[in-house]
N, C-alpha and C positions, 0 to 999 in steps of 0.2 A: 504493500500500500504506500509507505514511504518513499519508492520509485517513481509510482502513479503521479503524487503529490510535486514530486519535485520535476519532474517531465511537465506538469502542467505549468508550474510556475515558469520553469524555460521556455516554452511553445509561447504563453503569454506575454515574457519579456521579446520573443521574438516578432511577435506580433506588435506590439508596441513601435521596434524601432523600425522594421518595415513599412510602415503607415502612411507616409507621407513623403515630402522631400527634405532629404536631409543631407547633413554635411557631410564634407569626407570623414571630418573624426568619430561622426557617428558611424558611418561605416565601418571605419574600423575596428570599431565596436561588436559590428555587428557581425566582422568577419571572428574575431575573439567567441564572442554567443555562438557561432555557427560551429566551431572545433567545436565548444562544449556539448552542443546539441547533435553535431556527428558523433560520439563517443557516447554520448546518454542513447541516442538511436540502437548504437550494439547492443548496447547494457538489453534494451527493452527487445532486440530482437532475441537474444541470448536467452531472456528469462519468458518467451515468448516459447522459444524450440524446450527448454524445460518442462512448462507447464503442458504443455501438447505431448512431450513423452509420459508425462504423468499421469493423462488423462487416458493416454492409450494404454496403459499399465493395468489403471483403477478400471477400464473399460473389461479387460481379460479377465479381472477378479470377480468384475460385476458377474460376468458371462458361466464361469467356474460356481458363481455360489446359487446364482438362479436353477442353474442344475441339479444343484444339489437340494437347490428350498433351503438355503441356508437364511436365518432371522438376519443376517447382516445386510439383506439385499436393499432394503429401504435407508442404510444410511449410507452406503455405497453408490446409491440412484444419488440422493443430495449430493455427495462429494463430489459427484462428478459433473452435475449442473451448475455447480460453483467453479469449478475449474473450468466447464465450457463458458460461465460467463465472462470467468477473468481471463479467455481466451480472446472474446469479441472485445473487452476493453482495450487490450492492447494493441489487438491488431488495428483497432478506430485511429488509435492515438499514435500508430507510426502511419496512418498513412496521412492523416493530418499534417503531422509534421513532415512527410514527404510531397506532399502538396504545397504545401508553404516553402520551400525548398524552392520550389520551380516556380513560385510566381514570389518574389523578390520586392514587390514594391517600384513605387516612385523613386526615378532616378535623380540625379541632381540636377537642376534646372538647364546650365550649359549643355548638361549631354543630353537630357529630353528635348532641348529647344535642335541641337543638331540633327537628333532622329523625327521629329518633326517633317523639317524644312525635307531632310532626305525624302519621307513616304510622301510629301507634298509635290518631288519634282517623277512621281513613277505611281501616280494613281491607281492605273488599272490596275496594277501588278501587287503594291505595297501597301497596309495601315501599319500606324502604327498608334498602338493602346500607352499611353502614359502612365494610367494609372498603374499597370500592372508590370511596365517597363518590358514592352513585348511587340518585336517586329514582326507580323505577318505578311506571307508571301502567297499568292491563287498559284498553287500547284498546278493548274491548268496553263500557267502562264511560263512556269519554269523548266516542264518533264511532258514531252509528248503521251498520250494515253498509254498509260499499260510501263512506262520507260522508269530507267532510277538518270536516266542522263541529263547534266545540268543544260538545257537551253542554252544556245549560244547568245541568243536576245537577251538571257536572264543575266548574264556573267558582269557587263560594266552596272547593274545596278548591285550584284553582291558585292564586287571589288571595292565601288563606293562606302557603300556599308561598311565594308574590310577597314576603309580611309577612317571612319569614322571609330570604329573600334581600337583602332594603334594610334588614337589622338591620344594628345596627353590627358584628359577625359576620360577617353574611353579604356585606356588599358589597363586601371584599375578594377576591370570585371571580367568576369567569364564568362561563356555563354555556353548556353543549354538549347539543341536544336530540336526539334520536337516533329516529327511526319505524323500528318494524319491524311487518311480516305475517307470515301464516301462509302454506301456499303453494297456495291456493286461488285460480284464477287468476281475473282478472276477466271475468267474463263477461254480463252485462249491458250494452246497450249506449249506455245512460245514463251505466250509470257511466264504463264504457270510454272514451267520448268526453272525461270528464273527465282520467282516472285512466288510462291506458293499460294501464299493468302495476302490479303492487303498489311498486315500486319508485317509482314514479310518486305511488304515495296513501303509502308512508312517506312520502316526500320533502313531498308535501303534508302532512297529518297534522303532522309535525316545525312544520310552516310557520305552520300554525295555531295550533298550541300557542304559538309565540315572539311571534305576532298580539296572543294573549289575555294573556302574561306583559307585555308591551311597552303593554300597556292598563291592564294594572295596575301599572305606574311602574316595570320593568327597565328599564334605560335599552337600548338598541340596541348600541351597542359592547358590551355584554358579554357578548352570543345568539350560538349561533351554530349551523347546522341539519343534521343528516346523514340520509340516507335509506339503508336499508338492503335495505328489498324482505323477502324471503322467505330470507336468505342467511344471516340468524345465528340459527337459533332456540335456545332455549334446552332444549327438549326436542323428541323427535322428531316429524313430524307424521303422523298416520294413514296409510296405505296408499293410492293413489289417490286424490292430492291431495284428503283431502278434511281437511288442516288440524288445530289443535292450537289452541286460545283463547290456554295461555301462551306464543303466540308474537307473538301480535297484544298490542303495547303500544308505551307510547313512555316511553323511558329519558330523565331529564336528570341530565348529570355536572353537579358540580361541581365547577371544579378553579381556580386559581392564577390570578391577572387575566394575561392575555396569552398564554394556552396556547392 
């Protein structure tokens, strides 16, 4: 419980300095909270994989004395509905803090007002969310259907971005590239070969983009790639899988160096 306690108070201090726009020293702050909160994250994954081997223990005992009509079976059924609750608490509370992870907050006003002006001069292609400190790309715009290959159209507005990241600004952070689809399954057997599932071509997709950032002088320690599939869209997709364009894109955070 003492874990629970102290993981929440972390989550909420990191909540706090995430909130708004803030100074470099409060980032640096917030890269200090972020070690501690990666380190508490194991502690809670660690006593996460404990408590689920306990449960699968107390499960085989449960299973053994039902057999038998053993009197113990009714407080073996509690001990283990306590163990699956404090199973769902924890798993809520790492992924909370694993969400909070990837969306980082408002950046500092130079580097917001930069990425601005950038999604301003590449409309069709680019938004970009302030609040959340997150550059969105229309994957329709960057990957021919079905492709992980970056657009050659797409390339001087990544490179830009790139300019912007190895500002004196910008390279104070890291960035987290994010693929998502729409839920149009892959069906092609070209593609499929490559691409399994769309989880497969986000995952790709992300991979490429970090390829092309990585060529334009992000250095490597600072990328980092998530795939999402068809699983977070941002609006709904037609009836009958047949998909939603604003769901096919790829997002990059920018958040805190070591997050």
């Amino acid at each position: 419980m003492q874990k629970v306690r102290v993981s929440l108070f972390l989550l909420c201090s990191f909540f706090v300095l995430a909130g708004g726009c803030v100074s470099q020293d409060q980032y640096k702050a917030l890269q200090i909270q972020n070690a501690r909160q990666a380190e508490l994250n194991k502690q809670l994954q660690a006593d996460l994989d404990a408590v689920r081997l306990e449960r699968d223990q107390l499960g085989l005992q449960l299973k053994d004395a039902t057999a038998r009509g053993g009197i113990e079976s009714g407080t073996l059924r509690d001990e283990l509905r306590a163990l699956e609750e404090s199973i769902s608490q924890k798993k809520a509370l790492i992924a909370r803090m694993q969400q909070q992870l990837l969306h980082g907050g408002q950046l500092p006003p130079e580097l917001s007002t930069m990425l601005e002006d950038f999604a301003k001069t590449n409309p069709d292609m680019i938004t970009y969310d302030a609040e959340n400190g997150v550059v969105k790309f229309k994957s329709d715009l960057l990957f021919d259907k079905g492709s992980d290959v970056v657009a050659s159209s797409a390339a001087e507005a990544i490179k830009a971005l790139c300019t912007i990241l190895n500002s004196e600004q910008g390279r104070e952070f890291d960035v987290i590239i994010a693929g998502h689809t729409d839920d149009i399954p892959i069906s092609r057997p070209e593609t499929r070969a490559k691409h399994p599932t769309n989880w497969h071509l986000s995952a790709h997709r992300a991979i490429s983009v970090l390829n092309v950032m990585a060529g334009d002088g992000v250095d490597n320690t600072r990328m980092s790639v998530r795939g999402f599939g068809e699983f977070r869209p941002v609006v709904p997709n037609a009836p009958g899988k047949k998909g939603n364009a604003q769901n096919r894109r790829v997002e990059i955070y920018i958040v805190p160096r070591g997050m």
